[in-house]
C-alpha positions as protocol buffer text, in pm:
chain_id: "A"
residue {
  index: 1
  type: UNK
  ca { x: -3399 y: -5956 z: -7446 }
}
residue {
  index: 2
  type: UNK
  ca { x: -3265 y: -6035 z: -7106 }
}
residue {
  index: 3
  type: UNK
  ca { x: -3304 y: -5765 z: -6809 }
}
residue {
  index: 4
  type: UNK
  ca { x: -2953 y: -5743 z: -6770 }
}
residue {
  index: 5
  type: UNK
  ca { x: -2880 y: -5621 z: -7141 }
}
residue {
  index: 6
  type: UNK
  ca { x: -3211 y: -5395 z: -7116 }
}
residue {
  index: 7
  type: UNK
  ca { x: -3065 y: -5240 z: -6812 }
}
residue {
  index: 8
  type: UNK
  ca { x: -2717 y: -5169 z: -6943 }
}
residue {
  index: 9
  type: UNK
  ca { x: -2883 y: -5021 z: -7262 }
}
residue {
  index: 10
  type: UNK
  ca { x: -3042 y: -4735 z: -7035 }
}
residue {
  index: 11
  type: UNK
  ca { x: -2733 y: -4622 z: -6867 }
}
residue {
  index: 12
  type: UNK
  ca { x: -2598 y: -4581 z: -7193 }
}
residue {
  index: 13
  type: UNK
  ca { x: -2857 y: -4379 z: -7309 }
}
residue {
  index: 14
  type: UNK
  ca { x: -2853 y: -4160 z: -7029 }
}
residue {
  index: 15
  type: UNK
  ca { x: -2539 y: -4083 z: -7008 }
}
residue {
  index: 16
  type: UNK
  ca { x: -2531 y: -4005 z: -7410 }
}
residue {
  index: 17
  type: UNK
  ca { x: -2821 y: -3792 z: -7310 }
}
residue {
  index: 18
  type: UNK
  ca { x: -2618 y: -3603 z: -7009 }
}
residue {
  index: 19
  type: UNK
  ca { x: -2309 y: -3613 z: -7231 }
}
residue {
  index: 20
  type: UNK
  ca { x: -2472 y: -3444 z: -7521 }
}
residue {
  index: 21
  type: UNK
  ca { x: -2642 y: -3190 z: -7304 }
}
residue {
  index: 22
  type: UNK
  ca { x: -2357 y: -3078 z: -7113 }
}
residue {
  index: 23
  type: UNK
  ca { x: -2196 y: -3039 z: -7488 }
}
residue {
  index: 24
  type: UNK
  ca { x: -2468 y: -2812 z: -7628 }
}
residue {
  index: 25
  type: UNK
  ca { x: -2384 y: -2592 z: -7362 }
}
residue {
  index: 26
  type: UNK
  ca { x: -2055 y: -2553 z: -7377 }
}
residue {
  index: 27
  type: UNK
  ca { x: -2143 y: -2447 z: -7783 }
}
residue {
  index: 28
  type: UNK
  ca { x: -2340 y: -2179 z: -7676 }
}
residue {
  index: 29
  type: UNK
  ca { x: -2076 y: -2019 z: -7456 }
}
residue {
  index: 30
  type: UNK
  ca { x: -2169 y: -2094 z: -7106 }
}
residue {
  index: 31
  type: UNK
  ca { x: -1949 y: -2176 z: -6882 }
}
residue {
  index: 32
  type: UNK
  ca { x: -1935 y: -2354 z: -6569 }
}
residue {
  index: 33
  type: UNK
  ca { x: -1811 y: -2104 z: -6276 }
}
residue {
  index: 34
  type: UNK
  ca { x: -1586 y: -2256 z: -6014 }
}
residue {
  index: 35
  type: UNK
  ca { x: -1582 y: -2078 z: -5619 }
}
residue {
  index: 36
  type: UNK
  ca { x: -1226 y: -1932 z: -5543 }
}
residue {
  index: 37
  type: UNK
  ca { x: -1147 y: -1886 z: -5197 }
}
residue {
  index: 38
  type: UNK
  ca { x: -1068 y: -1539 z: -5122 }
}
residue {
  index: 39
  type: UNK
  ca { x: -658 y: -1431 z: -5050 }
}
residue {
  index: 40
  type: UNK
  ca { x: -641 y: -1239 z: -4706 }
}
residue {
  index: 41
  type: UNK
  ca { x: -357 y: -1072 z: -4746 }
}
residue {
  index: 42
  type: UNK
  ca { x: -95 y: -978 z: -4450 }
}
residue {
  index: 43
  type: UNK
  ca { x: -107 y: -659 z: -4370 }
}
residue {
  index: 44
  type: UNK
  ca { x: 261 y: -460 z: -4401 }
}
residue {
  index: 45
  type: UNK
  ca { x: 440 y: -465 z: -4040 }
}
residue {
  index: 46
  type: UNK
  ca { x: 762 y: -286 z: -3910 }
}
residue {
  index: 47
  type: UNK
  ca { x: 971 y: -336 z: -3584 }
}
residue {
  index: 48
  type: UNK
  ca { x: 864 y: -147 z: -3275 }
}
residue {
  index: 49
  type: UNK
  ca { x: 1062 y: -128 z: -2941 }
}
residue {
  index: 50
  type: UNK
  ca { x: 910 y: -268 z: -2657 }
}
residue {
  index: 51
  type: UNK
  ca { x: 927 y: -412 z: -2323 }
}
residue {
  index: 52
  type: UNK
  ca { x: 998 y: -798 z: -2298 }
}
residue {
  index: 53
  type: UNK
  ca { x: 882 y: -756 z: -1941 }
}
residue {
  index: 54
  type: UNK
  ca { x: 745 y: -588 z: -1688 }
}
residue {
  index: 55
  type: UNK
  ca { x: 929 y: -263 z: -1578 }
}
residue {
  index: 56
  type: UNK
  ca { x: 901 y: -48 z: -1273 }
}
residue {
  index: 57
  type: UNK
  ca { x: 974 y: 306 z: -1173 }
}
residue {
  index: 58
  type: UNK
  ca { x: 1333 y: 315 z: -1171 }
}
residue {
  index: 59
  type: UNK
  ca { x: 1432 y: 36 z: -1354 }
}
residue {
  index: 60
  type: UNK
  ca { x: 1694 y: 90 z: -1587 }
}
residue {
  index: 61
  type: UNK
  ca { x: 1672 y: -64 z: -1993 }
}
residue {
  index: 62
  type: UNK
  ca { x: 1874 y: -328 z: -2094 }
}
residue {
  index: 63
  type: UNK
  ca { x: 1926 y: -629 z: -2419 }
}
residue {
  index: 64
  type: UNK
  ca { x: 1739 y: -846 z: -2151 }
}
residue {
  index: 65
  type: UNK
  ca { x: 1417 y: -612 z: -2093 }
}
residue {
  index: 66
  type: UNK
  ca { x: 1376 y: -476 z: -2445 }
}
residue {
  index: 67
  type: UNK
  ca { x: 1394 y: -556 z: -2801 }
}
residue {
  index: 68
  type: UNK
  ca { x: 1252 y: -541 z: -3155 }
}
residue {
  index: 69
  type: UNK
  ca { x: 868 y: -681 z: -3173 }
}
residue {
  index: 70
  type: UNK
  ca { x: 656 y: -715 z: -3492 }
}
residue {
  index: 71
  type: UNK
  ca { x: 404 y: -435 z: -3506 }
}
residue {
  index: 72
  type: UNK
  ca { x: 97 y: -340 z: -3757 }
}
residue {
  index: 73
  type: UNK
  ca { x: 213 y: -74 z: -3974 }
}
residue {
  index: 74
  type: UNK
  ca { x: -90 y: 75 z: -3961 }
}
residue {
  index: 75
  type: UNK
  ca { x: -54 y: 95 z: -3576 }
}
residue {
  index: 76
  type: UNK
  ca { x: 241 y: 311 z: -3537 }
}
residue {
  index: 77
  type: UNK
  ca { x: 152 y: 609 z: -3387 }
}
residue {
  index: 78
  type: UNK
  ca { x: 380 y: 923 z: -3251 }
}
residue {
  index: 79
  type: UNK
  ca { x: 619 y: 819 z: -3043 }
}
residue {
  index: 80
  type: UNK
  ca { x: 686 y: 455 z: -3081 }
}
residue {
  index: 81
  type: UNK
  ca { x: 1076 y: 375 z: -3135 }
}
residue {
  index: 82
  type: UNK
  ca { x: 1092 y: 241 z: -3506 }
}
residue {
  index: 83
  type: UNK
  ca { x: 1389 y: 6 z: -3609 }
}
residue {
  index: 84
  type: UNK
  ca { x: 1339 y: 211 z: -3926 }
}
residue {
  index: 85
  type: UNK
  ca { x: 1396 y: 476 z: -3761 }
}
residue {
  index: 86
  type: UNK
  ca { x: 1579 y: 409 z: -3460 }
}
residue {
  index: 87
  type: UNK
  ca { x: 1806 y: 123 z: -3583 }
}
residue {
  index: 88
  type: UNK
  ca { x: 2037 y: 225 z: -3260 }
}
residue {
  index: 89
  type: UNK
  ca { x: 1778 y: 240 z: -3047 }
}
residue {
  index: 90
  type: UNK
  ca { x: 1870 y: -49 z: -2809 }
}
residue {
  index: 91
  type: UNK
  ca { x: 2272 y: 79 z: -2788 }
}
residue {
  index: 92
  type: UNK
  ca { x: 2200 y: 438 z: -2778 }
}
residue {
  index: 93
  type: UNK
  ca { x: 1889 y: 374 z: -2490 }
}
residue {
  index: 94
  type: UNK
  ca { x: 2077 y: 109 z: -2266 }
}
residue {
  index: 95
  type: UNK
  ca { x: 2070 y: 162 z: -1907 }
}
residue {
  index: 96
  type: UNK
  ca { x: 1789 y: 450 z: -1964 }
}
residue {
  index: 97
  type: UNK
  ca { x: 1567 y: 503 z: -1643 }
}
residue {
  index: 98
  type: UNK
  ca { x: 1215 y: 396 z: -1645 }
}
residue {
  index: 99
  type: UNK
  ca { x: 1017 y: 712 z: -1543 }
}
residue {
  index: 100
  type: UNK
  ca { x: 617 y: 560 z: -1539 }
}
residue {
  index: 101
  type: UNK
  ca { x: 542 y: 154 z: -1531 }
}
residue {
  index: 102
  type: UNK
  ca { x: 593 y: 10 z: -1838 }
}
residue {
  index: 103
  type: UNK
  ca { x: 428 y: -339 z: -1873 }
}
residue {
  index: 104
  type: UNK
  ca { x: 549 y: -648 z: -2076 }
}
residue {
  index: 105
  type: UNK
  ca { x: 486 y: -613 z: -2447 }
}
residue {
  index: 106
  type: UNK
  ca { x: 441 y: -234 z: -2421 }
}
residue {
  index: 107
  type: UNK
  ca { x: 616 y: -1 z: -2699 }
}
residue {
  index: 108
  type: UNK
  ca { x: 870 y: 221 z: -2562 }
}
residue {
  index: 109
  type: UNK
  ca { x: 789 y: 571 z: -2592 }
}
residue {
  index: 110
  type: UNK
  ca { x: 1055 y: 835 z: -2533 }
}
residue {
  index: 111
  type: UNK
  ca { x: 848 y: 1030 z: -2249 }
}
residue {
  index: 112
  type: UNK
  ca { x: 862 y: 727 z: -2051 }
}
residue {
  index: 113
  type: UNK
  ca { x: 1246 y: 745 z: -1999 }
}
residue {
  index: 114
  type: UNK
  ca { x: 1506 y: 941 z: -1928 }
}
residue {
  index: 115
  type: UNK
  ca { x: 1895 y: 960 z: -2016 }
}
residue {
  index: 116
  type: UNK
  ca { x: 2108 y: 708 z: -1838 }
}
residue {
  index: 117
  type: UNK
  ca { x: 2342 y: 946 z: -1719 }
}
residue {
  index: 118
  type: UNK
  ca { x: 2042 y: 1126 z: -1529 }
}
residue {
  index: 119
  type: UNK
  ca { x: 2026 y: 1013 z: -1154 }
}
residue {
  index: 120
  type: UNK
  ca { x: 1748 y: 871 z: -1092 }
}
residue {
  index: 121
  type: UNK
  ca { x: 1481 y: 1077 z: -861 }
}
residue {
  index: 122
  type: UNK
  ca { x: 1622 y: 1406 z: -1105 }
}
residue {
  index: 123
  type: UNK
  ca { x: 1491 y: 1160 z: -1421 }
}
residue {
  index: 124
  type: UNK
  ca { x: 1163 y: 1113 z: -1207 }
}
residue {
  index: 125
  type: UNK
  ca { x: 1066 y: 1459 z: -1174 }
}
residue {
  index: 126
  type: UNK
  ca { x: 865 y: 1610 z: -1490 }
}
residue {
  index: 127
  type: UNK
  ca { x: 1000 y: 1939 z: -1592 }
}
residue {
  index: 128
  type: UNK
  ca { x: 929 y: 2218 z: -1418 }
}
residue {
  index: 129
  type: UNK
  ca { x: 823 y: 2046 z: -1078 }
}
residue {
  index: 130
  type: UNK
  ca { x: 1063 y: 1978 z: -772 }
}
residue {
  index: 131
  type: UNK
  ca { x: 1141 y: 1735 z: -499 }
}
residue {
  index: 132
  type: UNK
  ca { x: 1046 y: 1814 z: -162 }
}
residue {
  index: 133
  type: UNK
  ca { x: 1069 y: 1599 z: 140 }
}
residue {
  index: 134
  type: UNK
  ca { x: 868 y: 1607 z: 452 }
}
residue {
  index: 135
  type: UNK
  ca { x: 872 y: 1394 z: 768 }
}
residue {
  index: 136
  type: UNK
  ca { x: 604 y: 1167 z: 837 }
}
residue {
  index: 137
  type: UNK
  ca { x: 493 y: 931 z: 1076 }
}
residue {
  index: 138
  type: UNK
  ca { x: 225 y: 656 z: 1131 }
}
residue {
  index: 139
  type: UNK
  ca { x: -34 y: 868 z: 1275 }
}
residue {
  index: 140
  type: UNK
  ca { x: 67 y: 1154 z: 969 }
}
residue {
  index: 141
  type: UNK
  ca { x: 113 y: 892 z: 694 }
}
residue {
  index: 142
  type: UNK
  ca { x: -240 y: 720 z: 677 }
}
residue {
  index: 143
  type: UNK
  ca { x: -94 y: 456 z: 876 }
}
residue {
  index: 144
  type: UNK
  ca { x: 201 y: 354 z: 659 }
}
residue {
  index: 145
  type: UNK
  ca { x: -81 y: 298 z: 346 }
}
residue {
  index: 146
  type: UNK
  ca { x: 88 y: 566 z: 131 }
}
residue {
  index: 147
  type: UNK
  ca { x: 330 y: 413 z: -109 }
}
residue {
  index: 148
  type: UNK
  ca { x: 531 y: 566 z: -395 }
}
residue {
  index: 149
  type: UNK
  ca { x: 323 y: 730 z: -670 }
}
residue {
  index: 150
  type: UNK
  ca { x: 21 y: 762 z: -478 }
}
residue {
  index: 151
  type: UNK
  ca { x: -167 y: 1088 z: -441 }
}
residue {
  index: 152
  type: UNK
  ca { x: -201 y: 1303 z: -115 }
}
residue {
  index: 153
  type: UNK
  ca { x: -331 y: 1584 z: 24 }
}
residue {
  index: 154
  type: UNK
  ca { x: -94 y: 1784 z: 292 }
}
residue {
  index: 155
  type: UNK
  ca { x: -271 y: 1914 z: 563 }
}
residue {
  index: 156
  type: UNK
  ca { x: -156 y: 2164 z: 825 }
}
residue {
  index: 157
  type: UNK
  ca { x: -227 y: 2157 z: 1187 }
}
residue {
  index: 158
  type: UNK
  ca { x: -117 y: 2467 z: 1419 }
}
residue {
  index: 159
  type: UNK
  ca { x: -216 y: 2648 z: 1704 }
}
residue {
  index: 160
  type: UNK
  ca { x: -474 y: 2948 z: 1729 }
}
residue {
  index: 161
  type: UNK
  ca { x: -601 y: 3193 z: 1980 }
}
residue {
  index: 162
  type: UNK
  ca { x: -670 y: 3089 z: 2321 }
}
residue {
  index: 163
  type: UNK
  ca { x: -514 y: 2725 z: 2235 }
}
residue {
  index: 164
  type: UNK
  ca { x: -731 y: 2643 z: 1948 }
}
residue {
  index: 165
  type: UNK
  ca { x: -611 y: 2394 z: 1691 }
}
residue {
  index: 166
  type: UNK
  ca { x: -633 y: 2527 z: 1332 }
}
residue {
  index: 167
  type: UNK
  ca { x: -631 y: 2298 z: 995 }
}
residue {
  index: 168
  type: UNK
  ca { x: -584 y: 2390 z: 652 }
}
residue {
  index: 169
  type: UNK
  ca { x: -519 y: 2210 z: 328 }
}
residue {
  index: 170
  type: UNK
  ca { x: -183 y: 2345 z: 200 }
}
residue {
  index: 171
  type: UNK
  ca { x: -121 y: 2123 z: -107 }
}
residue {
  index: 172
  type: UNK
  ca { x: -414 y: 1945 z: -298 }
}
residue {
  index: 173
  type: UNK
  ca { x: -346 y: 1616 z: -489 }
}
residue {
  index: 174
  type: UNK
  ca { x: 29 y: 1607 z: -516 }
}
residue {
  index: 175
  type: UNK
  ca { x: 198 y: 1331 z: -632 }
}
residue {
  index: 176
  type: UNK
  ca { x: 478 y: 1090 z: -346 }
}
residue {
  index: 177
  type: UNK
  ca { x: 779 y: 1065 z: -535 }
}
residue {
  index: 178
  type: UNK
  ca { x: 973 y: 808 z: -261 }
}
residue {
  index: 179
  type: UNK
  ca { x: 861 y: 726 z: 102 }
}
residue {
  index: 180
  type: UNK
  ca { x: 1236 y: 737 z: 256 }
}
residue {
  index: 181
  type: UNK
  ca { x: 1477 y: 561 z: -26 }
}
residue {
  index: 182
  type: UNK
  ca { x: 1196 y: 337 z: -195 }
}
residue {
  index: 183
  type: UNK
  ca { x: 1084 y: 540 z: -514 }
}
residue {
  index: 184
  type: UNK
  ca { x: 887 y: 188 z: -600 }
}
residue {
  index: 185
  type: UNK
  ca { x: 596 y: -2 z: -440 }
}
residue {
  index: 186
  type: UNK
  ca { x: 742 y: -399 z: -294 }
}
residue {
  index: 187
  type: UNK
  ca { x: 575 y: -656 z: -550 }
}
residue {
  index: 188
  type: UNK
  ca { x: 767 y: -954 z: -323 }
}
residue {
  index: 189
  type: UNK
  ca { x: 489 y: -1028 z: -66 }
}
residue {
  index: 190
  type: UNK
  ca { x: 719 y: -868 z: 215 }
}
residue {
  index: 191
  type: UNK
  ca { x: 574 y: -636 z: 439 }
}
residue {
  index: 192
  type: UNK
  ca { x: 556 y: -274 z: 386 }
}
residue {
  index: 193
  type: UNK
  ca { x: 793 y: -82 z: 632 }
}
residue {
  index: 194
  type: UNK
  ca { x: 670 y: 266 z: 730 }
}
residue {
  index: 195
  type: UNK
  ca { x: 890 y: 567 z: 633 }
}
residue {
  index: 196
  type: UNK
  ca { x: 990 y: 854 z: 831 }
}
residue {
  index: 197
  type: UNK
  ca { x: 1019 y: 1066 z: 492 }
}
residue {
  index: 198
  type: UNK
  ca { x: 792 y: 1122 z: 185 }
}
residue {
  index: 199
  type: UNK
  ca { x: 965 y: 1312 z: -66 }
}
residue {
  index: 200
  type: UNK
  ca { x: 664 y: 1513 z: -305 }
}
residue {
  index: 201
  type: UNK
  ca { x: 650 y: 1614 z: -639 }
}
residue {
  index: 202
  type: UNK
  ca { x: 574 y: 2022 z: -624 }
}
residue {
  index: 203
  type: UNK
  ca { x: 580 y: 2292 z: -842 }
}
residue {
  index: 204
  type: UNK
  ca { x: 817 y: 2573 z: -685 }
}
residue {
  index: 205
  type: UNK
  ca { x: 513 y: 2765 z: -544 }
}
residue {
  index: 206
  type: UNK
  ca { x: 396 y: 2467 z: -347 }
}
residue {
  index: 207
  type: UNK
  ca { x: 752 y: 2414 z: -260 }
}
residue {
  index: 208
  type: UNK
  ca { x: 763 y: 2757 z: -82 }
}
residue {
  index: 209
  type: UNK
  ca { x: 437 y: 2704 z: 69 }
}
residue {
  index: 210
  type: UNK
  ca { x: 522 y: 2336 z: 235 }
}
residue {
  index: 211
  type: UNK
  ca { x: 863 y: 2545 z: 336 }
}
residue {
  index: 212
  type: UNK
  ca { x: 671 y: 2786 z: 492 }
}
residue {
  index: 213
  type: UNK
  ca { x: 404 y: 2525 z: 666 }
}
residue {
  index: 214
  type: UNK
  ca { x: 699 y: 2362 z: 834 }
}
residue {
  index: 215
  type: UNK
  ca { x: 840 y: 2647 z: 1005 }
}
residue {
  index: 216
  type: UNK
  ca { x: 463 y: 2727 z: 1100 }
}
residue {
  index: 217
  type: UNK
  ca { x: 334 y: 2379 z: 1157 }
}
residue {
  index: 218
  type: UNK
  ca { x: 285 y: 2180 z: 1480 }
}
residue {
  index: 219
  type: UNK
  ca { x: 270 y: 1881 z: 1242 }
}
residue {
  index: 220
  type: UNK
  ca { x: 166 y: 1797 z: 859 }
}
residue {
  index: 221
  type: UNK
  ca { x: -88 y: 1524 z: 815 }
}
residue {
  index: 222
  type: UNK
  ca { x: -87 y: 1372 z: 468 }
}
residue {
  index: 223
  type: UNK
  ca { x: -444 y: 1241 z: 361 }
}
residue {
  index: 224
  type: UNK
  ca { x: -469 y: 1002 z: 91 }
}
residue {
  index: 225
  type: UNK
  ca { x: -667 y: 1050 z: -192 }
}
residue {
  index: 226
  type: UNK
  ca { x: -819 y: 824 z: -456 }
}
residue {
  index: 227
  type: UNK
  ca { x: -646 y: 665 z: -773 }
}
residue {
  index: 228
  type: UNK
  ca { x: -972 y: 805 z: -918 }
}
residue {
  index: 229
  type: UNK
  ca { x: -815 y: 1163 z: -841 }
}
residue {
  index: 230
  type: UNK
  ca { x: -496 y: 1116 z: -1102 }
}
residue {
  index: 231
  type: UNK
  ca { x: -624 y: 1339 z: -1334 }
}
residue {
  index: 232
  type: UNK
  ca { x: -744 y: 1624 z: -1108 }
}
residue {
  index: 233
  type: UNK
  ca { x: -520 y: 1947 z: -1122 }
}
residue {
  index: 234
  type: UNK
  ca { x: -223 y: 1899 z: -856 }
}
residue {
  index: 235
  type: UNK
  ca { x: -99 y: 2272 z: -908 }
}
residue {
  index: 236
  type: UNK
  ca { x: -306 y: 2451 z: -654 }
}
residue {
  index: 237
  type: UNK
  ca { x: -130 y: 2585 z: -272 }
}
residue {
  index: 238
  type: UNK
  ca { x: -234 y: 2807 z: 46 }
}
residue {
  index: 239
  type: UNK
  ca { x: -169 y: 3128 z: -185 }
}
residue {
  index: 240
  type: UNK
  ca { x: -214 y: 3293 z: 183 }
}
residue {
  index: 241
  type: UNK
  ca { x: 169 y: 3141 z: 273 }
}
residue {
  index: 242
  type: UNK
  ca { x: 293 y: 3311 z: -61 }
}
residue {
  index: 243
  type: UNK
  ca { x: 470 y: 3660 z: -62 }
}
residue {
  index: 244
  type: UNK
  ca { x: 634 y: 3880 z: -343 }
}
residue {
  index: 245
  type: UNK
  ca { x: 402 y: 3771 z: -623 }
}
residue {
  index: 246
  type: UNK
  ca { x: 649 y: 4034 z: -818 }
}
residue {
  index: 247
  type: UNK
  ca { x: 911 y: 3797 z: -884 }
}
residue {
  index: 248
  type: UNK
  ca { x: 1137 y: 3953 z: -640 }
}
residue {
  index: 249
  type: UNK
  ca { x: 1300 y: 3815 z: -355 }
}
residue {
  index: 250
  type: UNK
  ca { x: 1093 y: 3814 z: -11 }
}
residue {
  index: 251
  type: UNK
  ca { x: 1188 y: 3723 z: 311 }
}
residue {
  index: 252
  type: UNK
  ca { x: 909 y: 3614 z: 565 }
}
residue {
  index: 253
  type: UNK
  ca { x: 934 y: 3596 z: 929 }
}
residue {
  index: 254
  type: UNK
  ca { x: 767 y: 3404 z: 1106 }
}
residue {
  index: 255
  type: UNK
  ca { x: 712 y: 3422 z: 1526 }
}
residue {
  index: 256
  type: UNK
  ca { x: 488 y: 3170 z: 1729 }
}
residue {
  index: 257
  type: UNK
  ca { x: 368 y: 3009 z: 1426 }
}
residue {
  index: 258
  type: UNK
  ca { x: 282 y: 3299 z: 1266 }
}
residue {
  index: 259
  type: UNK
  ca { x: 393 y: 3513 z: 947 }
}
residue {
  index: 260
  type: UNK
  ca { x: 427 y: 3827 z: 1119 }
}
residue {
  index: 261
  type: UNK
  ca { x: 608 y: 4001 z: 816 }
}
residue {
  index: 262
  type: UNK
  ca { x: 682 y: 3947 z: 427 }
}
residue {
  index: 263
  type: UNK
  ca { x: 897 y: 4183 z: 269 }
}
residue {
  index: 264
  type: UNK
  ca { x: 1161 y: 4245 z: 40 }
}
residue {
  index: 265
  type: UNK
  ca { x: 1512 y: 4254 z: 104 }
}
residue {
  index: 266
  type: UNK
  ca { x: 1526 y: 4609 z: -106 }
}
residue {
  index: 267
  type: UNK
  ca { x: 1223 y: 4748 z: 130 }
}
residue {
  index: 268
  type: UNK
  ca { x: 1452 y: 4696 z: 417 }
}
residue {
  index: 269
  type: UNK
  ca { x: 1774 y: 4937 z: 286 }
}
């Protein structure tokens, strides 16, 4: 027999062999298993509200700086502005005022603004706290380094016995509202220019106190204080400068920088 025949006759074989093999499996119920590649499924999403750019203090909402965004259902916490549940949101919140920064692809959330028809330092101030403005110079400013939203202590400086110069910390950690007109920090490269006014955030017994400190003051020296310091209590004033703890109405008076009496208006009839 030639090699050629003898070598196609064991192929054939074989493969009868393999081919009757695989079949005496299959009679006995096994099966050959097949990998499936596993389905990641998408998980649900819903529309959130946020900020298609960059917005500063005092920056007012519009169809150009907001709108609609894909978000992780999952994600939505307290807060957020839902088309679901908002599906007005971006008629009913146009021309809003931007209270803290809000950065590009942030969601909106409701403390961040206020009403449109508020004007705009009133929509700055939290509730309960006031505006107050002081004058300020280079030498009293930190050198024109204090911009809005930065954090300052005021400092008092007045004259003692025998022409002694007396310092005290009035206000601790209060927030700038707006150095002059500018309730926002330049982001255009120009220079900064240095304001004659800072205009603080106070509660309305720090507002009395800084009242009082001007009548009393040679000058006010406001010290700038760390970022690091945001979070440190800002409520806390020269209780010494305070009268009529009561509630009622005092009246102070005040000669040669000094508060030579605090009464009430009743004590006096």
């Amino acid at each position: 027999m030639k090699p050629a025949r003898i070598i196609i006759l064991a192929v054939a074989v074989l493969s009868a062999g393999v081919a009757g093999y695989l079949a005496l499996q299959l009679a006995r119920g096994n099966k050959i298993s097949v990998a499936s590649q596993p389905v990641v499924e998408r998980e649900p999403s819903i529309n959130v509200l946020v900020a298609k750019q960059s917005l500063p203090i005092g920056a007012r909402l519009s169809a150009d700086s907001v709108g609609w965004s894909e978000w992780p259902k999952g994600n939505v916490v307290e807060g957020f502005i839902t088309e679901q549940g908002r599906p007005d949101a971006l008629e009913k919140l146009a021309g809003a005022v931007v209270r803290m920064p809000i950065f590009n692809g942030e969601p909106i959330r409701q403390e961040k603004i206020a009403d449109s028809s508020s004007k705009i330092m009133s929509s700055l101030l939290p509730a309960g706290k006031r505006a107050v403005s002081t004058e300020i110079s280079v030498a009293t400013g930190a050198g024109g380094f204090i911009l809005p939203n930065d954090r300052v202590d005021v400092i008092m400086v007045r004259e003692g016995d025998d022409d002694a110069k007396i310092t005290e910390t009035i206000l601790n950690n209060v927030r700038v509202l707006a150095i002059d007109q500018q309730i926002q920090e330049k982001d255009d490269g120009s220079k900064t220019v240095v304001g004659t006014t800072a205009t603080l955030e106070l509660t309305p017994d720090q507002a009395k106190v800084i009242t009082v400190a001007q009548q009393m003051a040679e000058r006010l020296q406001l010290a700038l204080r760390s970022v690091a310091d945001a979070q440190e209590e800002d409520t806390q004033a020269a209780e010494h400068l305070l009268s009529g703890g009561d509630g009622a109405p005092t009246i102070q008076v005040i000669k040669s920088g000094e508060i030579v009496r605090a009464n009430s208006p009743a004590a006096n009839q």
